[in-house]
N, C-alpha and C positions, 0 to 999 in steps of 0.2 A: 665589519669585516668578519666570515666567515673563516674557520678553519677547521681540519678533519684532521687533532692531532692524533689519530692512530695511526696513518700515514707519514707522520714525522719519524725520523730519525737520526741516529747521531752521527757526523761528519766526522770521523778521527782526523780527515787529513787537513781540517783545517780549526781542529781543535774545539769542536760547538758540539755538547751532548746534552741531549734534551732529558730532564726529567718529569714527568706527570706525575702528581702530588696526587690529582684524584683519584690514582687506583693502590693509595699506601691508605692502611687503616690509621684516623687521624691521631690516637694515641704513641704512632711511632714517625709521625710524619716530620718534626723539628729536627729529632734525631739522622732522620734519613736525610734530611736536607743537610743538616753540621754532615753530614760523611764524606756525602758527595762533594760539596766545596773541600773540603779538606782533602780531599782525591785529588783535585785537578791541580796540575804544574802551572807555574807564571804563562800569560799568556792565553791559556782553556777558559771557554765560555761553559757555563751550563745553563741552558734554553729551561726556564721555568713556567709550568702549565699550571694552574691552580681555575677552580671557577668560585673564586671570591679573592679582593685581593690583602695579603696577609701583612696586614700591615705592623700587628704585635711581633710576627716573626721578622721585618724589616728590620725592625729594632734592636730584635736579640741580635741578627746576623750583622748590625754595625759597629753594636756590643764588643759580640765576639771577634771579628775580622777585623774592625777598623779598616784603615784603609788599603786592606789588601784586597779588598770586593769591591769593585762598581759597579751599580746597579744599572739599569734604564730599560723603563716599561716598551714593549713590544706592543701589545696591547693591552688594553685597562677598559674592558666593558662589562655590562653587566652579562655575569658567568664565563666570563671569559677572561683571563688577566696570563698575559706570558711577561716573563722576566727577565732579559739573558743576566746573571750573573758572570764577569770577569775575573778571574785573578791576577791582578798585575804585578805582584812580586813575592 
C-alpha cells in the first residue's frame, strides 16, 4: 500500500486528525504525541504517521491512557506504519 501523506488531512467533521511524527524533531516527538491525545474529546481519532513502528511509545501511551486510547494499526510496513489513535472516554 502506497500513501502520499502530505496529501492527508484532518476531517474536523468527523472527528479524525492526522498527526505525522516524521517531520517533529525526535527529541520532542513523545511529548507532542502525549498533547495531541490529551487534545482530543471522547470519540476523536488521531491518524498516526510514523516510518518505523513505535512500539516503546505504544507502551508509554497504554501506560499513560489505559483504557481511554484504542489503538489499531492502519498500516504496519516497512517505513510506513499509520495508527489511528481513539479516545473513548
Amino acid at each position: 500500500m502506497s500513501l502520499n501523506c502530505s496529501s492527508v488531512s484532518s476531517n474536523a467533521a468527523i472527528g479524525l486528525y492526522a498527526f505525522d511524527a516524521r517531520g517533529i524533531a525526535k527529541r520532542f516527538r513523545h511529548s507532542a504525541i502525549f498533547g495531541a491525545l490529551d487534545a482530543l474529546n471522547p470519540g476523536e481519532t488521531m491518524r498516526f504517521y510514523n516510518d518505523h513502528d513505535p512500539l516503546p511509545l505504544l507502551a508509554q501511551i497504554a501506560s499513560r491512557f489505559g483504557e481511554r486510547v484504542t489503538m489499531a494499526y492502519i498500516a504496519r510496513g516497512a517505513g510506513e506504519i499509520i495508527i489511528d489513535f481513539r479516545i473513548d472516554h
